[in-house]
N, C-alpha and C positions, 0 to 999 in steps of 0.2 A: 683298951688299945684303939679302938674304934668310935668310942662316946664321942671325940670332938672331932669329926669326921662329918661331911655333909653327908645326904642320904644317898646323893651319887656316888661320891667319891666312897662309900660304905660297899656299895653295892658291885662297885667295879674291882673293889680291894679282895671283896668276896670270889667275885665271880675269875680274877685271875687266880686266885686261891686255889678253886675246883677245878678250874683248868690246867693246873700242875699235876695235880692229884690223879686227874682223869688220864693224864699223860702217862703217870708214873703205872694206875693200875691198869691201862693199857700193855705195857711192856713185862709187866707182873703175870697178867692174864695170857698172855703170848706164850711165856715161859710155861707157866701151867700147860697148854695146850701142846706145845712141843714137845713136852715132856713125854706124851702119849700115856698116862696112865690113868686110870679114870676115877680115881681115890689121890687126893694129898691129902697129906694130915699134919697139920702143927700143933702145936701144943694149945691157942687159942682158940682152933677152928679146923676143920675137916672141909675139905672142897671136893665136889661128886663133879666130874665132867660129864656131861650126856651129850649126844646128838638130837636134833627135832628136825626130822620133815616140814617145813614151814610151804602152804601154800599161797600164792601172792596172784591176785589181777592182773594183767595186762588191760589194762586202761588203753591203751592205741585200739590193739586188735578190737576189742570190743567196740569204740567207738567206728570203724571199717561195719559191722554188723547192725551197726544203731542210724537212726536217720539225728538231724539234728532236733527235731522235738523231744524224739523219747532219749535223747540225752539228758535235754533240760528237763524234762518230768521224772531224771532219774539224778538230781546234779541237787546235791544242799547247800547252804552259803550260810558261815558261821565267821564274826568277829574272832581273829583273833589277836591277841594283846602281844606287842615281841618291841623288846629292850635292848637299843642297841648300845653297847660302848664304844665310846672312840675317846681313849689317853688323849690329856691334854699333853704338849711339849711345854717344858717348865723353861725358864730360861735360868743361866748360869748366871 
């Protein structure tokens, strides 16, 4: 379905793909959640909900406590690689 497809137009066909999919088990996972039970079971698959305490940085506050050196001797800088799409408009 996709062999005579450029590598873009592959990658963007994909990527709107999982961005359905993401959407749909968003709304899936929502339902789960609402449900308030912490066991679903299907015939395929069993889903356990849990809770996790997640703790996170304040990145601000900390930098109020930091001078601007021990920022930088505390700051890494790493390449990263990011794919953007933009649809072309076809014309009729």
């Amino acid at each position: 379905m996709l062999d005579n497809l450029s590598t873009a137009d592959k990658y963007a066909t994909i990527k709107a793909r999982i961005d359905e999919l993401e959407a749909e088990l968003k709304v899936v996972r929502d339902q789960i959640i609402a449900s308030g039970t912490e066991t679903v079971t299907g015939e395929f698959a069993d889903i356990k909900v849990t809770l996790t305490e997640r703790t996170s940085f304040d990145q601000t506050l900390a930098k109020s406590f930091l001078t601007a050196e021990q920022i930088n001797a505390c700051t890494k800088k790493s390449v990263v690689t990011t794919l953007r799409v933009k649809a072309k408009v076809g014309e009729v």
